[in-house]
PyMOL Python script that loads the backbone (N, CA, C, O; Angstrom):
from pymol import cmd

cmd.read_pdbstr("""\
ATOM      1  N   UNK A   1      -9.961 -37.059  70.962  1.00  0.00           N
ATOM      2  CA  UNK A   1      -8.631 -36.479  70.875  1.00  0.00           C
ATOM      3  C   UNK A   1      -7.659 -37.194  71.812  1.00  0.00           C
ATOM      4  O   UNK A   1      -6.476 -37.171  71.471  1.00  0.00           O
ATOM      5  N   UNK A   2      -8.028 -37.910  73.091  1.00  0.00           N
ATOM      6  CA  UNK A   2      -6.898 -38.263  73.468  1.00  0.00           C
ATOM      7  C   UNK A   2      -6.686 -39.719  73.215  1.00  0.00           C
ATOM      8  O   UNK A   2      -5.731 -40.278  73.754  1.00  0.00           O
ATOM      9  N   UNK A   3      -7.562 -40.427  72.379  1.00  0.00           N
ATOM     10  CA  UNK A   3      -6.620 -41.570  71.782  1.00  0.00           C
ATOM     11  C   UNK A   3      -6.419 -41.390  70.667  1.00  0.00           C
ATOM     12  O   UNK A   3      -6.449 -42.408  69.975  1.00  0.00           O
ATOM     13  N   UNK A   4      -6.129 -40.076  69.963  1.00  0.00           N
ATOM     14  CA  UNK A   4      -4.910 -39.657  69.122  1.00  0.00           C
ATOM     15  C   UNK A   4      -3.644 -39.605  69.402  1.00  0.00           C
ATOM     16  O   UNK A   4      -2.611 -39.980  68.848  1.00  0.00           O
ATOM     17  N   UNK A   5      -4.012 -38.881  70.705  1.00  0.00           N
ATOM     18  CA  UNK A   5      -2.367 -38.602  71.410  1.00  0.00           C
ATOM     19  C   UNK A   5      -1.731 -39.273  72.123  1.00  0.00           C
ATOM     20  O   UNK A   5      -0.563 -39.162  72.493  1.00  0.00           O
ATOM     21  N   UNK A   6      -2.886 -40.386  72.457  1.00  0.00           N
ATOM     22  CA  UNK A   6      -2.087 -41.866  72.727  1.00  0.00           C
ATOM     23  C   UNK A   6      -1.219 -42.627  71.831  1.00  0.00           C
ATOM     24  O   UNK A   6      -0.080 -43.078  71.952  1.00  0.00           O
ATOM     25  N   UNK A   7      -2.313 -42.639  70.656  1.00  0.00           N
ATOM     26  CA  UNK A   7      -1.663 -43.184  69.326  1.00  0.00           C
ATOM     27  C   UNK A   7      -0.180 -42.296  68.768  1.00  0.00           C
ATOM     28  O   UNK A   7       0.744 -42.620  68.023  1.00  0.00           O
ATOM     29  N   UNK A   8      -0.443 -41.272  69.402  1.00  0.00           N
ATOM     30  CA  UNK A   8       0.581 -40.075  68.815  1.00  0.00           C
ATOM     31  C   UNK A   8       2.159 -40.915  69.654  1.00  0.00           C
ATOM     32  O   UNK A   8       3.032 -41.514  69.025  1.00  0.00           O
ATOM     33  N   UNK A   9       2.133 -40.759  70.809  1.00  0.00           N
ATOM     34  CA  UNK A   9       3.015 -41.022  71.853  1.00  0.00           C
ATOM     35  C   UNK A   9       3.558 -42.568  71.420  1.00  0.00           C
ATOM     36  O   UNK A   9       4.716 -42.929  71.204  1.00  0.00           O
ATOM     37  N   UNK A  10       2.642 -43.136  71.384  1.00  0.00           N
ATOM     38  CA  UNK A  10       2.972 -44.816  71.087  1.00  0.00           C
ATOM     39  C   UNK A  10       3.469 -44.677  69.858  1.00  0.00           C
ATOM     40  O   UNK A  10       4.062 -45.735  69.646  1.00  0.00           O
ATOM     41  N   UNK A  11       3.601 -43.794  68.664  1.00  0.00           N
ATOM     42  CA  UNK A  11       3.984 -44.209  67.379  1.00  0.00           C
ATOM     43  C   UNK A  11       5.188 -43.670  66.964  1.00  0.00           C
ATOM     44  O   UNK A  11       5.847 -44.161  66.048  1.00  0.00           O
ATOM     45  N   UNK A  12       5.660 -42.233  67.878  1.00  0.00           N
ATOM     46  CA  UNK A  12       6.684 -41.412  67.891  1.00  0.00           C
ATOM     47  C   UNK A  12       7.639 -42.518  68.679  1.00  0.00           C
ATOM     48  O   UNK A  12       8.659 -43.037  68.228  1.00  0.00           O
ATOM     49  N   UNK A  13       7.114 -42.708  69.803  1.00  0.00           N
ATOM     50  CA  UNK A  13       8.307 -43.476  70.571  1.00  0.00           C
ATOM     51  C   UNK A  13       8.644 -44.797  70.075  1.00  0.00           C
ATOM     52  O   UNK A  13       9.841 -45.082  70.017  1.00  0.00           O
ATOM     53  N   UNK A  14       7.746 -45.682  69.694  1.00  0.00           N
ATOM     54  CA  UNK A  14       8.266 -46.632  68.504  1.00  0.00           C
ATOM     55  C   UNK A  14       9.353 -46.539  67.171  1.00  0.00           C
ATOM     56  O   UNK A  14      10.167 -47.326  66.687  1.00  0.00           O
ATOM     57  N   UNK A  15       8.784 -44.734  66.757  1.00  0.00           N
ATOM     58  CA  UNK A  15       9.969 -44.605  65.767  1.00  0.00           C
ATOM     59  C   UNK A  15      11.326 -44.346  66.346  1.00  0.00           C
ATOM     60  O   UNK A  15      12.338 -44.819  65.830  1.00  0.00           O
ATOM     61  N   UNK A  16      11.348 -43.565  67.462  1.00  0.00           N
ATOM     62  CA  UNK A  16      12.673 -42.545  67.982  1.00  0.00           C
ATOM     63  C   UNK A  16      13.212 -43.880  68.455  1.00  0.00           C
ATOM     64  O   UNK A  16      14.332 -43.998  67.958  1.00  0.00           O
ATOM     65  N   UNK A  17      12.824 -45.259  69.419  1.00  0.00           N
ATOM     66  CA  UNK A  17      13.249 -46.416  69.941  1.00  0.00           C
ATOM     67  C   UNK A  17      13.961 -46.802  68.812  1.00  0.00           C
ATOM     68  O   UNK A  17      15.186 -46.924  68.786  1.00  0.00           O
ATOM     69  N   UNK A  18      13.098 -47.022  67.741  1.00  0.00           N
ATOM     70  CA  UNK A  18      14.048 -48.009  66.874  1.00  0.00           C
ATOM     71  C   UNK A  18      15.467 -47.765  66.402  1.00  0.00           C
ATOM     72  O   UNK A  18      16.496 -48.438  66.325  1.00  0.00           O
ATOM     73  N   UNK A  19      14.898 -45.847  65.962  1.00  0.00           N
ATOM     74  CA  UNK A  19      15.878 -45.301  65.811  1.00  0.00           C
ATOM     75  C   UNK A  19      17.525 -45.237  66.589  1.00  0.00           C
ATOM     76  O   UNK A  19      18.706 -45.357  66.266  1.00  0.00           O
ATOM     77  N   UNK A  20      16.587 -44.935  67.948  1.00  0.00           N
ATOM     78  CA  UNK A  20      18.036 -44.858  68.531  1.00  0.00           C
ATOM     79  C   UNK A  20      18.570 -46.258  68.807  1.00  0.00           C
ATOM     80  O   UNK A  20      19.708 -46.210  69.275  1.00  0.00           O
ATOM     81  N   UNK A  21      18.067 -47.547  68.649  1.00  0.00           N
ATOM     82  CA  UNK A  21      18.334 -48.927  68.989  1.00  0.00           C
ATOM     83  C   UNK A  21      19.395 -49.223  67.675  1.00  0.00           C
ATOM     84  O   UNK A  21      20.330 -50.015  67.790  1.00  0.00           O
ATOM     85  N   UNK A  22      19.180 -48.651  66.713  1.00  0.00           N
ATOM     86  CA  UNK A  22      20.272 -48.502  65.116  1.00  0.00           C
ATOM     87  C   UNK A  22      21.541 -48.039  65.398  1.00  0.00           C
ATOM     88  O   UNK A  22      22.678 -48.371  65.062  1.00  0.00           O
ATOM     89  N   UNK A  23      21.034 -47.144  66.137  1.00  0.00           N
ATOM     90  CA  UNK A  23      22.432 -46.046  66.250  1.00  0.00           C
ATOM     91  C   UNK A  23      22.851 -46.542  67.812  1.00  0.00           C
ATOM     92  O   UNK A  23      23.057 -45.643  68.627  1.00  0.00           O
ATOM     93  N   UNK A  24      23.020 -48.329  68.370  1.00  0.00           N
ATOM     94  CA  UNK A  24      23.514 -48.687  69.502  1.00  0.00           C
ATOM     95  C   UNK A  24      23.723 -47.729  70.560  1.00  0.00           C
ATOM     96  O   UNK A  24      24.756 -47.541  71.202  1.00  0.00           O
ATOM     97  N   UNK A  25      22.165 -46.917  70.698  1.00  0.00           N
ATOM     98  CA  UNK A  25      21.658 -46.128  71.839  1.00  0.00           C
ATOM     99  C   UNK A  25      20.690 -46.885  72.452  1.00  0.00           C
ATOM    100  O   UNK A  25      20.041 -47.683  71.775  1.00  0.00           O
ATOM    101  N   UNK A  26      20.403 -46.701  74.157  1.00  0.00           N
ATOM    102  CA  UNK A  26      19.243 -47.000  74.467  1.00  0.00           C
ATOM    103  C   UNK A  26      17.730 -46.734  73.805  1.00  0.00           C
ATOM    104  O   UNK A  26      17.196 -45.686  73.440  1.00  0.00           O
ATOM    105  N   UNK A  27      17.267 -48.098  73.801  1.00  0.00           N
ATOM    106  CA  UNK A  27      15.667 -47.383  73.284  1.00  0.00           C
ATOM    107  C   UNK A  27      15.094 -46.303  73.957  1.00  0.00           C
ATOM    108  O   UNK A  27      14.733 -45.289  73.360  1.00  0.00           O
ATOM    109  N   UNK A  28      14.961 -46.497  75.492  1.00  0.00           N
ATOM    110  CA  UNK A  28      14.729 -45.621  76.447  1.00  0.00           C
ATOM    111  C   UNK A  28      14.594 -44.137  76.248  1.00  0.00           C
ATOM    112  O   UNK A  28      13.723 -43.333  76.581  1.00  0.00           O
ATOM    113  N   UNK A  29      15.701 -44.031  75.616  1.00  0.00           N
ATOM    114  CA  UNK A  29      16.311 -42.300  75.501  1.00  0.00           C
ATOM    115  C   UNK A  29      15.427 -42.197  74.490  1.00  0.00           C
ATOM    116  O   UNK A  29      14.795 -41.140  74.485  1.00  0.00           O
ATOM    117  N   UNK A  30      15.074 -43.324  73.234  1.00  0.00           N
ATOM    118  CA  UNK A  30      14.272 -42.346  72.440  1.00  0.00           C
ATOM    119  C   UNK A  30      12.937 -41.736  72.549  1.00  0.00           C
ATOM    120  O   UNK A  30      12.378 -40.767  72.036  1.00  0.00           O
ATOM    121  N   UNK A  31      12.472 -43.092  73.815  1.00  0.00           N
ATOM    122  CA  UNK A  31      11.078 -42.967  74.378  1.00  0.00           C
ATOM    123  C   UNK A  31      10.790 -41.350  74.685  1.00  0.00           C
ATOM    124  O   UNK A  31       9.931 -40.623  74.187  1.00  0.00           O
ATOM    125  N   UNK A  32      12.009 -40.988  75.872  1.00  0.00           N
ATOM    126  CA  UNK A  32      12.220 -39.842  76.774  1.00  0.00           C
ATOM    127  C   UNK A  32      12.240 -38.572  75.688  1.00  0.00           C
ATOM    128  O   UNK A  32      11.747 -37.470  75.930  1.00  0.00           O
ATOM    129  N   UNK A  33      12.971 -38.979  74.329  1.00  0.00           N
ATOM    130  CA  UNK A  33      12.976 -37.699  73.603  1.00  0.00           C
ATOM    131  C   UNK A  33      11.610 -37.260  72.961  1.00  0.00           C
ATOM    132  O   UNK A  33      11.274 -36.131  72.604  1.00  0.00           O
ATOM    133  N   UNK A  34      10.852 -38.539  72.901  1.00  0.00           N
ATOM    134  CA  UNK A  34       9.787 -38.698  72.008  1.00  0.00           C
ATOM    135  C   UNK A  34       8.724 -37.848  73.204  1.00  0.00           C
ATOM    136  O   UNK A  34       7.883 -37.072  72.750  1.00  0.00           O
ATOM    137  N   UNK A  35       8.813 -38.021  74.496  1.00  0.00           N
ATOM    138  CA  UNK A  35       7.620 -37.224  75.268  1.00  0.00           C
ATOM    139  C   UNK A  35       8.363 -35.913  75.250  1.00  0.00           C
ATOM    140  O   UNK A  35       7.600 -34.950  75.317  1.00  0.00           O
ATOM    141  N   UNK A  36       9.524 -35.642  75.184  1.00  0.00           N
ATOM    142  CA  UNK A  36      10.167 -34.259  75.286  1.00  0.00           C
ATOM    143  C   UNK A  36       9.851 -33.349  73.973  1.00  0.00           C
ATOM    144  O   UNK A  36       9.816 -32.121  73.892  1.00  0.00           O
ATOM    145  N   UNK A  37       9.659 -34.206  73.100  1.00  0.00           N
ATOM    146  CA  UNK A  37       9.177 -33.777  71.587  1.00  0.00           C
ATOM    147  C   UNK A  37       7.607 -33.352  71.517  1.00  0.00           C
ATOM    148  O   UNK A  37       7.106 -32.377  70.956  1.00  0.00           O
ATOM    149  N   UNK A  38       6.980 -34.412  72.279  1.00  0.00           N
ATOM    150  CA  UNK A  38       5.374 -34.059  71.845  1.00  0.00           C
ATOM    151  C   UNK A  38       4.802 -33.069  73.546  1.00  0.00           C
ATOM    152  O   UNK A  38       3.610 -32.810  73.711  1.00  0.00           O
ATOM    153  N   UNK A  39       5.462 -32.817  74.196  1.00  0.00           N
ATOM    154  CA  UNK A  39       4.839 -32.369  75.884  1.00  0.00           C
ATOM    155  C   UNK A  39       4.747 -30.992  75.396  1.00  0.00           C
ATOM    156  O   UNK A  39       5.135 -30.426  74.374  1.00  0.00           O
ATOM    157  N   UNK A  40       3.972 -30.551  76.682  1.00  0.00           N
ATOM    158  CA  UNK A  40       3.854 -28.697  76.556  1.00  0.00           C
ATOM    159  C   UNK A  40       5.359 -27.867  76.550  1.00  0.00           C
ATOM    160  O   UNK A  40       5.385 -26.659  76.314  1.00  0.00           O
ATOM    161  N   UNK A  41       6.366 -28.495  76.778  1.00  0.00           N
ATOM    162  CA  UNK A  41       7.828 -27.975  76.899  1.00  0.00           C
ATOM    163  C   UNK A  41       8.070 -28.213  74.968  1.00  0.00           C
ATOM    164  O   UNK A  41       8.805 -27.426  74.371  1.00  0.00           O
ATOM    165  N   UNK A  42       7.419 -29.258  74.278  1.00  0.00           N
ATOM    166  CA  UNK A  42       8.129 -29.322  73.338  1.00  0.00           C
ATOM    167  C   UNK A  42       7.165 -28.649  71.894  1.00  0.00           C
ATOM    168  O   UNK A  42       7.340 -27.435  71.794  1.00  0.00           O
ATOM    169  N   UNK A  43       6.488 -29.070  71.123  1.00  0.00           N
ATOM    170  CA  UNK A  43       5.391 -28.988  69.780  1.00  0.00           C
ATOM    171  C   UNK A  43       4.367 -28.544  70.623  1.00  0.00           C
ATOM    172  O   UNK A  43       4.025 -27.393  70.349  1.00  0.00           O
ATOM    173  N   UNK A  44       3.824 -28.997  71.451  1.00  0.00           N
ATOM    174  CA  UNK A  44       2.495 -28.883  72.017  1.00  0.00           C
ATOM    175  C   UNK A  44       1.769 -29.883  71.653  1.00  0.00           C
ATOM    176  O   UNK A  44       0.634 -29.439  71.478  1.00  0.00           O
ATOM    177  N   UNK A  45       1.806 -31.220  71.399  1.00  0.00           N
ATOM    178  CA  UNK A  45       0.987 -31.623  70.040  1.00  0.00           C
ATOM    179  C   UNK A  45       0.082 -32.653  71.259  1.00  0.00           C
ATOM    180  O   UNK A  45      -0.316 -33.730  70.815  1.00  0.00           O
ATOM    181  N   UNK A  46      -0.179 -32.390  72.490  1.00  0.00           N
ATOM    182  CA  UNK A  46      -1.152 -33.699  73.146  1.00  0.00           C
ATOM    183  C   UNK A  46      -2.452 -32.616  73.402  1.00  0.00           C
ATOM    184  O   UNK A  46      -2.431 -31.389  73.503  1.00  0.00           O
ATOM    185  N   UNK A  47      -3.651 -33.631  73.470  1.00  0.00           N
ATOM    186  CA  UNK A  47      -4.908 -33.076  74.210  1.00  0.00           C
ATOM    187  C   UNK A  47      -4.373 -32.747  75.543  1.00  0.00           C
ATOM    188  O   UNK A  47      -3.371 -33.307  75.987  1.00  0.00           O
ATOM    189  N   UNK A  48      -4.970 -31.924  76.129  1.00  0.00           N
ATOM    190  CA  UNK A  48      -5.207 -31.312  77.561  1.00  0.00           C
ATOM    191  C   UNK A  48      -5.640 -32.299  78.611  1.00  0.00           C
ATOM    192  O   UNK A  48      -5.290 -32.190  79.786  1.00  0.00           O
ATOM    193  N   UNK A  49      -6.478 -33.348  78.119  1.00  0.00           N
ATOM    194  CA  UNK A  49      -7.123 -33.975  78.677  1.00  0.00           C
ATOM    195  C   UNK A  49      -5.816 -35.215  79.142  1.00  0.00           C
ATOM    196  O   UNK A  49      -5.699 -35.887  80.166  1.00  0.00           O
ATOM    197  N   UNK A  50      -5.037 -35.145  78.001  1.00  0.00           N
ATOM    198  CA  UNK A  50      -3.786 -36.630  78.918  1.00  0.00           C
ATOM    199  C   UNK A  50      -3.074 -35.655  79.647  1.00  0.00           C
ATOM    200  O   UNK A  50      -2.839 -36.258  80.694  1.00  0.00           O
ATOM    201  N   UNK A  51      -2.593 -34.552  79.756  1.00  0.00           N
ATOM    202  CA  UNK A  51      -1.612 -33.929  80.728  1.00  0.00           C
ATOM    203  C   UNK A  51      -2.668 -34.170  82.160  1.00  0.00           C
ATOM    204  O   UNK A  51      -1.976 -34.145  83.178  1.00  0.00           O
ATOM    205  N   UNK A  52      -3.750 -34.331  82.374  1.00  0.00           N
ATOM    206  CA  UNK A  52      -4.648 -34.478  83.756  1.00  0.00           C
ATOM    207  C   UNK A  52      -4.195 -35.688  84.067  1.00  0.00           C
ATOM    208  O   UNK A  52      -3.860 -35.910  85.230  1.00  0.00           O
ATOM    209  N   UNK A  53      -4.133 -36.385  83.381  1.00  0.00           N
ATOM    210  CA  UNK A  53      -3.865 -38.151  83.900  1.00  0.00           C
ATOM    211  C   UNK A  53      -2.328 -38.759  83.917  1.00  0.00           C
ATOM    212  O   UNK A  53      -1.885 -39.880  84.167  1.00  0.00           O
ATOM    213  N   UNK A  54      -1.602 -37.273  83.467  1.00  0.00           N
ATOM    214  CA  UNK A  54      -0.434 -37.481  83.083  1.00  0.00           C
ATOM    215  C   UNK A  54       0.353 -38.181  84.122  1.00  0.00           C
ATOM    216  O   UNK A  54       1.126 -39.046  83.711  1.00  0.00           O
ATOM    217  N   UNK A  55       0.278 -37.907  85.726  1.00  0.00           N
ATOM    218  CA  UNK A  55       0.696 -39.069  86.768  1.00  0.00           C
ATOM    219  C   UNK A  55       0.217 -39.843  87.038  1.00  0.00           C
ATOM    220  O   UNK A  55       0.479 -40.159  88.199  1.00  0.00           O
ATOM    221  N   UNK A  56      -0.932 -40.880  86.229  1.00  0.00           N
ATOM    222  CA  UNK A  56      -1.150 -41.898  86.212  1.00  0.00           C
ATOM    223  C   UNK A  56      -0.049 -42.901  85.188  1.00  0.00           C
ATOM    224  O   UNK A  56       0.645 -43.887  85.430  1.00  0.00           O
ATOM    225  N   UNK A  57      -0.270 -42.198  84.133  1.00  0.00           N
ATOM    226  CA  UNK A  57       0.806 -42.499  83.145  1.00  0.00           C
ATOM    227  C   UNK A  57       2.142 -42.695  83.483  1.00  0.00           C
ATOM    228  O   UNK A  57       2.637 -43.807  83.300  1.00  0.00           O
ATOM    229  N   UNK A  58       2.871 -41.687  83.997  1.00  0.00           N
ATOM    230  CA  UNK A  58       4.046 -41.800  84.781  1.00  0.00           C
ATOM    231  C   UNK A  58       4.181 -43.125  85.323  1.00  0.00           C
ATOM    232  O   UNK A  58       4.787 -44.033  84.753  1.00  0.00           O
ATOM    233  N   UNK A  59       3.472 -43.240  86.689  1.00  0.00           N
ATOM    234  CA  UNK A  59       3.372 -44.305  87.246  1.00  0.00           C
ATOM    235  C   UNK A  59       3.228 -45.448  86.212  1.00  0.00           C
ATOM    236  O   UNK A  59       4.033 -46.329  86.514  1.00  0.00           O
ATOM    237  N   UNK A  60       2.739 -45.674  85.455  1.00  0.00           N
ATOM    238  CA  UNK A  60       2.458 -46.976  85.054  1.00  0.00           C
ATOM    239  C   UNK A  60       3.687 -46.588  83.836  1.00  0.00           C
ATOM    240  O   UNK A  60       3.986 -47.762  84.058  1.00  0.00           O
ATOM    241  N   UNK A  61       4.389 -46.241  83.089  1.00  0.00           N
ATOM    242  CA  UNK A  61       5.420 -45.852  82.860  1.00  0.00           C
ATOM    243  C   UNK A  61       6.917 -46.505  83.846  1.00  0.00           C
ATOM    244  O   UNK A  61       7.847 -47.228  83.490  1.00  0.00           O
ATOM    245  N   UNK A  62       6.701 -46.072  84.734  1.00  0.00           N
ATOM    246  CA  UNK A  62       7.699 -46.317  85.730  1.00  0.00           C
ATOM    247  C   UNK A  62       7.796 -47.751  86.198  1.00  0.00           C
ATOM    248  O   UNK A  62       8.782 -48.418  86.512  1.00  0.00           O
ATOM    249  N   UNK A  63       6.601 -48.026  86.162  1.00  0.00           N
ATOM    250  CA  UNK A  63       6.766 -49.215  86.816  1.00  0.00           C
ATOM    251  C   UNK A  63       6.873 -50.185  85.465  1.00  0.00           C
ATOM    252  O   UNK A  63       7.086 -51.349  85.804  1.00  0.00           O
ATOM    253  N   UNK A  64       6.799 -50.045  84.320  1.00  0.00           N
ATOM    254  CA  UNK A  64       6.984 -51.054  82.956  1.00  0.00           C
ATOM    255  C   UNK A  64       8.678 -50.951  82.829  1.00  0.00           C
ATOM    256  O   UNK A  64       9.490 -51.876  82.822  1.00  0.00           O
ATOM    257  N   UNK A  65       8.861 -49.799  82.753  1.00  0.00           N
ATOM    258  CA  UNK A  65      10.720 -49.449  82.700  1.00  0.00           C
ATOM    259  C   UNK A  65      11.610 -50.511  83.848  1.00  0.00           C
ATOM    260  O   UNK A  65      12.529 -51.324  83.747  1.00  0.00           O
ATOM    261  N   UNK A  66      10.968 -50.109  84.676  1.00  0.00           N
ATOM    262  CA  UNK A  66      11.522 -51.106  85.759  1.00  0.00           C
ATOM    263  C   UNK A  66      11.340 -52.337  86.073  1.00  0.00           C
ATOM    264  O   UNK A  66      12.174 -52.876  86.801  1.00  0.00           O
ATOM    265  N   UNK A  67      10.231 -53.054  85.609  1.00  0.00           N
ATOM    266  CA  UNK A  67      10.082 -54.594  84.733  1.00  0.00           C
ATOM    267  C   UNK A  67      11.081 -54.969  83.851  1.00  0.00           C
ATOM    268  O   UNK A  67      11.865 -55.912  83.955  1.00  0.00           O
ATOM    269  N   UNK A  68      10.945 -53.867  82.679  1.00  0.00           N
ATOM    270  CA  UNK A  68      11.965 -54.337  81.774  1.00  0.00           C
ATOM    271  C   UNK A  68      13.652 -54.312  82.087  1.00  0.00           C
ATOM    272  O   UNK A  68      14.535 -54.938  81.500  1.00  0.00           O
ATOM    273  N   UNK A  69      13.766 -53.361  83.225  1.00  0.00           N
ATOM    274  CA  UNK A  69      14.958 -53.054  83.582  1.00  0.00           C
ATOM    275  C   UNK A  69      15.515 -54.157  84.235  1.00  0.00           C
ATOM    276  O   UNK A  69      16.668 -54.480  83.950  1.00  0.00           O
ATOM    277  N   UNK A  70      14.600 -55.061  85.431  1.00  0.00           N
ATOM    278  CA  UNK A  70      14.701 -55.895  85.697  1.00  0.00           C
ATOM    279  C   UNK A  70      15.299 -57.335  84.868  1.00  0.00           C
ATOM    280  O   UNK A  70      16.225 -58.073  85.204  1.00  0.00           O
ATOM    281  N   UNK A  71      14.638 -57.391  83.998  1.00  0.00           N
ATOM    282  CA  UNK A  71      15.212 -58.517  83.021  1.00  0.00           C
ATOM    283  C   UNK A  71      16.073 -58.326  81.944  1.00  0.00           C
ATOM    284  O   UNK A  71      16.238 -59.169  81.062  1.00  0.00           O
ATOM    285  N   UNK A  72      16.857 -56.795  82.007  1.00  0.00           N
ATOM    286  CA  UNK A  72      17.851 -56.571  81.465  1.00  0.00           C
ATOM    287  C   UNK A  72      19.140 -57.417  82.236  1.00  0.00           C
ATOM    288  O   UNK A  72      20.042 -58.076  81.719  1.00  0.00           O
ATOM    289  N   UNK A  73      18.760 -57.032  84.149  1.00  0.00           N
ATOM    290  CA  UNK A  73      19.897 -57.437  84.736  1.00  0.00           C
ATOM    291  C   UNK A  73      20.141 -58.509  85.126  1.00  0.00           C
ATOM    292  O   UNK A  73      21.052 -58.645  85.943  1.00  0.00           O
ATOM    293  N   UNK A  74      19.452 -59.545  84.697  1.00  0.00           N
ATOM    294  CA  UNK A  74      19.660 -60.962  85.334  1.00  0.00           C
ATOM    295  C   UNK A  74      20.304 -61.432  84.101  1.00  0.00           C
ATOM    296  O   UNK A  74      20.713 -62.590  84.021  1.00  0.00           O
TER     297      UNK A  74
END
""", "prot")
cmd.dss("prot")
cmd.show_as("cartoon", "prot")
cmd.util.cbc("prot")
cmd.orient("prot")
């Protein structure tokens, strides 16, 4: 189950990115809507088991955003 909801997360936020990248929005935001959509605040739709690791994720999250953020600004 939780590399469903990996697959889940990676395939939502791929769609909502593109989406909002159409509509000359940040991809970002769609990422952010896409965990706001699938988290315990939103559907419910992840295993139990990724909300435990969920600040690992973060972190490595955070630190990819800010890679990419990086080579937005140069």
């Amino acid at each position: 189950m939780l590399l469903a909801s990996l697959a889940l997360i990676f395939l939502l936020g791929l769609l909502l990115g593109s989406i909002f990248n159409k509509l000359n929005l940040p991809r970002l935001l769609g990422l952010l809507i896409a965990g706001i959509i699938l988290g315990p605040y939103g559907l419910n739709l992840l295993d139990n088991s990724i909300l435990n690791i969920s600040a690992d994720l973060r972190e490595i999250a955070l630190i990819i955003s800010s890679y990419v953020l990086g080579f937005h600004l140069i």
